[in-house]
C-alpha positions in Angstrom: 130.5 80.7 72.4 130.1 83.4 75.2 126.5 82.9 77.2 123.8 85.6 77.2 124.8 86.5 80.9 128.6 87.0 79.7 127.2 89.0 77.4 124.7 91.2 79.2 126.3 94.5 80.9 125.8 94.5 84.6 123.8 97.7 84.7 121.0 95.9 82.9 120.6 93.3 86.1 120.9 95.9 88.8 117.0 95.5 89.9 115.0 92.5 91.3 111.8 91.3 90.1 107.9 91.8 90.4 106.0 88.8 89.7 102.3 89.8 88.6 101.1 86.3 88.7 101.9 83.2 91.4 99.7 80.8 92.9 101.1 81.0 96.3 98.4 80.1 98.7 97.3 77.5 96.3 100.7 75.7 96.4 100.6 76.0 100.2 97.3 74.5 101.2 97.9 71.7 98.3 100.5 70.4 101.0 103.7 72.2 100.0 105.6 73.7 102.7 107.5 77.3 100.9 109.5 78.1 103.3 112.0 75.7 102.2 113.3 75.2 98.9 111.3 72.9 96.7 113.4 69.3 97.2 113.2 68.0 93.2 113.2 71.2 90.5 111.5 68.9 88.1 108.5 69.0 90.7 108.3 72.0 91.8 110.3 75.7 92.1 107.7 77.7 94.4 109.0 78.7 97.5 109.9 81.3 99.8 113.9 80.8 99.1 113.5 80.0 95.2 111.9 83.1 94.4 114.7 84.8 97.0 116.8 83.4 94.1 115.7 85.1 91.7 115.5 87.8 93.3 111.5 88.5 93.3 110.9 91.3 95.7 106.8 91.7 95.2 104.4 89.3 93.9 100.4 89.4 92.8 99.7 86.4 95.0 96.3 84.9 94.3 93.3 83.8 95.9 92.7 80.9 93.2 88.9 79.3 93.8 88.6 76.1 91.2 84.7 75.3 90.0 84.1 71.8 89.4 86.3 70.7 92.2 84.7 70.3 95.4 87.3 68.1 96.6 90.4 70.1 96.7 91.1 72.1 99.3 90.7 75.1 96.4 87.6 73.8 94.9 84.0 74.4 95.1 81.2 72.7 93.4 79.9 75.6 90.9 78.9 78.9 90.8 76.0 78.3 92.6 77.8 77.0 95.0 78.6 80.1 97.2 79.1 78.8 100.5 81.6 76.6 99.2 83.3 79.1 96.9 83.5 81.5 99.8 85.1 78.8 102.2 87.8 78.1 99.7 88.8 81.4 99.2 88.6 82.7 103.1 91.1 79.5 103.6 93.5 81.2 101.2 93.1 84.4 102.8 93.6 82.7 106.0 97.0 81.1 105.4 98.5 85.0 103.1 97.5 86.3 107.0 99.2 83.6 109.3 102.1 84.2 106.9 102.2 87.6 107.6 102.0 87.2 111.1 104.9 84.5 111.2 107.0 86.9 109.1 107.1 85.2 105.7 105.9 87.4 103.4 104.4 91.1 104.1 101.1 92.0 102.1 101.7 95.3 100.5 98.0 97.5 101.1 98.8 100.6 100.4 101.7 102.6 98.0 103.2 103.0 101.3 103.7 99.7 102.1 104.6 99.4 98.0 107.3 102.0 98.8 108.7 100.6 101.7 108.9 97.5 100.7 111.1 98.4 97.8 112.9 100.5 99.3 114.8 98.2 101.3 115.4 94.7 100.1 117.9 92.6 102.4 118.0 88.8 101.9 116.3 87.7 104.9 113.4 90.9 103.6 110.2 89.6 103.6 108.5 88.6 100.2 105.4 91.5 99.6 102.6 90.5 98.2 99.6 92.5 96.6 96.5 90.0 97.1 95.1 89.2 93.5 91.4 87.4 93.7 91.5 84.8 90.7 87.8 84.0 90.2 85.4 86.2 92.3 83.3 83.8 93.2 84.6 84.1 96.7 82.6 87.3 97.0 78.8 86.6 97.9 77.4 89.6 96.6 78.7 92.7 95.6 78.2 94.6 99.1 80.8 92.2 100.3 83.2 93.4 98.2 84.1 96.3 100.8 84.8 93.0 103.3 87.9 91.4 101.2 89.3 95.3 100.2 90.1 96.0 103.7 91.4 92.4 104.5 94.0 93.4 101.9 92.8 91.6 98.3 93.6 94.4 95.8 93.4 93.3 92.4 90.1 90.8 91.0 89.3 88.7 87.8 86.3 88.3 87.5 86.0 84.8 86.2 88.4 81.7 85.9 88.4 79.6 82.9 84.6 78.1 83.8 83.1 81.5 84.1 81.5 82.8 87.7 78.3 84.3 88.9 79.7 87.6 87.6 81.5 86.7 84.5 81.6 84.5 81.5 85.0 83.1 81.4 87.6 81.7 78.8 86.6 78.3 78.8 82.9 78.9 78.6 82.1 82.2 77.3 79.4 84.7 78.2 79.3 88.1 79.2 79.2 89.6 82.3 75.9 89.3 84.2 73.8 91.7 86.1 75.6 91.2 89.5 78.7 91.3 87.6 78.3 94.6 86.4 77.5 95.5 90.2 80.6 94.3 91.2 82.4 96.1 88.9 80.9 99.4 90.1 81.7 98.3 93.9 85.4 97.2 92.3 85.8 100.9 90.9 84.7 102.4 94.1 87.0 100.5 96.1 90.1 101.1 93.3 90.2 97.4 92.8 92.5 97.1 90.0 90.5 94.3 87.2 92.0 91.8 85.8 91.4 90.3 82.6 93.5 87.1 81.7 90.6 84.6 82.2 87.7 86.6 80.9 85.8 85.6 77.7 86.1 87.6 74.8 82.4 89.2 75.7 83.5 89.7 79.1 86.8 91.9 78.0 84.3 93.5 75.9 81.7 94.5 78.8 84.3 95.0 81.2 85.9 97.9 78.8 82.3 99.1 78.3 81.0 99.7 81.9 84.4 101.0 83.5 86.9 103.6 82.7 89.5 102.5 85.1 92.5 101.0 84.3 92.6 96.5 83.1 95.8 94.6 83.5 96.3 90.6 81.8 98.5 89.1 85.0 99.3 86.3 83.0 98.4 86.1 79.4 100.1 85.8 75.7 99.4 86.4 72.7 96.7 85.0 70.4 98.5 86.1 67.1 101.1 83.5 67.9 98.8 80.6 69.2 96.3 77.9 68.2 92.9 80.5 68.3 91.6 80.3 72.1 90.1 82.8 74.1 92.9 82.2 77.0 95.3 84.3 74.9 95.0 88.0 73.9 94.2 89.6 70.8 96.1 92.1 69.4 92.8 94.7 70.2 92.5 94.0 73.7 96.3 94.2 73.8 95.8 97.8 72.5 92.8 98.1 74.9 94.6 97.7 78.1 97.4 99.8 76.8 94.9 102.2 76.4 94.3 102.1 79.9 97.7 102.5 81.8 97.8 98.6 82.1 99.9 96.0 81.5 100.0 92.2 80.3 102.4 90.0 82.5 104.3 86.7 80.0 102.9 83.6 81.2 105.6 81.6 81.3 103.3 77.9 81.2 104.7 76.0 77.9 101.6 75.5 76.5 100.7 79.4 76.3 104.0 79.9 74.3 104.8 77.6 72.0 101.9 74.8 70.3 102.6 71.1 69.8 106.1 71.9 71.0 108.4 72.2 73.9 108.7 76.5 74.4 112.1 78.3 74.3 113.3 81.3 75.5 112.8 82.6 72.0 108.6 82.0 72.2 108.9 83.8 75.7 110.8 87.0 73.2 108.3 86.2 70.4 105.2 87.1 72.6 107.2 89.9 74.7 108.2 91.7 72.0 104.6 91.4 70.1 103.1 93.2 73.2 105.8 95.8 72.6 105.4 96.0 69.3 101.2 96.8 69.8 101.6 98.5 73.0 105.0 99.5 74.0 107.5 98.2 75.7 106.3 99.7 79.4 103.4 97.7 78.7 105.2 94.5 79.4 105.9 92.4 82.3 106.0 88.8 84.2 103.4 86.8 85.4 104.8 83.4 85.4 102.4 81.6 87.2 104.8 79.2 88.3 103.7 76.0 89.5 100.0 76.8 88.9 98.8 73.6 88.0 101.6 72.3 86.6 105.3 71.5 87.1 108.5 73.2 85.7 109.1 70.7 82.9 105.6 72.3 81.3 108.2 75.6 81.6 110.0 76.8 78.5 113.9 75.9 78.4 116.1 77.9 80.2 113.7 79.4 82.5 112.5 76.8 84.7 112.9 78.2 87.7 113.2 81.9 89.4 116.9 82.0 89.3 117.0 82.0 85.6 114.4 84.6 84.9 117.6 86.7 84.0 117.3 84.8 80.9 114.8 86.9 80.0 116.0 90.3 80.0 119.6 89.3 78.9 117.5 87.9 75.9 115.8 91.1 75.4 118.7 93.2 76.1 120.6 91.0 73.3 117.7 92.0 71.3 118.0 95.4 71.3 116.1 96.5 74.6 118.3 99.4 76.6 118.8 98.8 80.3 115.9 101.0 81.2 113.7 99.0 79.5 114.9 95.9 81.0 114.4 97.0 84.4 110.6 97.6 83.5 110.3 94.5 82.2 112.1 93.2 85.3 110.2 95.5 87.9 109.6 99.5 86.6 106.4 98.6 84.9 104.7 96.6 87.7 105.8 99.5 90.0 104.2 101.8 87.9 100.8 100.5 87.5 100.5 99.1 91.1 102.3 102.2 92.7 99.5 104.4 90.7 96.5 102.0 91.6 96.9 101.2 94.8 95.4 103.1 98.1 
């Protein structure tokens, strides 16, 4: 039986990729060095050369704080803990500029630098990133905000899973709080771009309700096709960010795909072509969030590492997706959202 990539025209693999969603500095101040490949795939696949693999051209690259982990060199105690919070995060920030300066990766601040950087990829280029804050509590107050926009962090959720200072999050609930409507306001005056993958259901709800400016979900699925938890999206706020110009980026972590089960290429489809289905197809993306917490085996089959995520667009292109809408799932749709939302 011929494979999907025997069966896939070349045309419709003629672009790299845009990641919207990898834990990057994370990974590196855990203790893993990236710029060599990861030694065991069952361990690990995040790396400067893996993703070169792939070939993933631009990433959202998070600032990822943790609450309820003082210990780790991402943690902090709580929300009230905002030395702490702010320390973790201005370590992450840290590391995205050394990297810069040694050549690794290039942080993309402007559609300039958006432009440039994909307009000419070479092997040895450079991975760009566009810095994505995961969890605000980084920021001490809202007049800060200005601080982390010009070090380069363009897109913010609010909250991760425990909720922050500004936002109820998926794990916890809660809407947003005074402050965090502030920061929203500072956010919009900046052109922060929000995102909305670990806010509670009351927090998507505020969030739509106190800005008009365009949401994207980095790395969320779909509710419809999962146990009921408010770390998947429901088919309104699907609609709701379509409404906006955004776009939700497939998480590719097993247990967001498939429940009680090891996920398949075909659950990756399943929640692909459900967005497309509520939203259209240029509302679709990646944001694997490869290695965020967990290791590849926790991936579906067939896309456990950056090299396969052709998988995924021969799979749609098998499916009935043109070549054109491929490429946006691959890269187009990412370019347009960030291309149109960044300074």
């Amino acid at each position: 039986m011929s494979t999907l990539q025997e069966l896939t025209p070349t045309h419709a693999r003629r672009i790299g990729w845009i990641d919207g969603h990898l834990d990057i500095a994370y990974v590196a101040v855990s203790g893993r060095d990236l710029t060599v490949p990861c030694p065991d795939p069952e361990e690990g696949c995040l790396s400067f050369p893996d993703l070169a693999e792939a070939p993933v051209h631009v990433a959202l690259a998070t600032i990822f704080t943790e609450a309820r982990a003082p210990d780790q060199p991402c943690g902090y105690r709580d929300s009230a803990d905002i030395e702490g919070a702010h320390t973790a995060g201005r370590r992450q920030l840290a590391w995205y500029l050394e990297q810069e300066r040694l050549g690794h990766l290039r942080i993309v601040r402007s559609r300039r630098n958006l432009d440039e950087s994909l307009a000419v990829v070479r092997s040895d280029s450079p991975l760009a990133v566009v810095l994505l804050m995961e969890c605000a509590d980084p920021i001490r107050s809202p007049e800060e905000a200005r601080w982390w926009f010009e070090q380069g962090v363009r897109v913010v959720g609010m909250s991760w899973a425990y909720g922050s200072r500004y936002s109820g999050g998926n794990a916890n609930g809660g809407g947003l709080t005074v402050i965090g409507r502030e920061l929203v306001a500072a956010f919009d005056e900046l052109g922060v771009l929000h995102d909305a993958s670990h806010l509670s259901d009351a927090s998507f709800s505020d969030l739509l309700a106190c800005t008009p400016r365009r949401i994207v979900a980095t790395h969320s699925n779909c509710r419809a096709l999962l146990p009921p938890k408010e770390r998947h999206l429901l088919d309104e706020q699907i609609q709701a960010i379509a409404a906006r110009d955004g776009i939700i980026g497939l998480n590719l972590f097993g247990d967001f795909l498939a429940a009680e089960r090891g996920a398949t290429l075909d659950d990756c489809l399943d929640h692909v072509l459900r967005v497309a289905m509520l939203a259209g197809s240029n509302r679709t993306g990646l944001g694997s969030d490869l290695d965020g917490g967990f290791t590849p085996r926790r991936l579906p089959i067939g896309v456990r590492h950056p090299r396969q995520y052709n998988a995924l667009t021969d799979a749609l292109h098998l499916r009935g997706w043109s070549a054109a809408q491929c490429d946006g799932f691959r890269q187009g749709n990412w370019v347009r959202v960030l291309a149109s939302s960044l300074p």
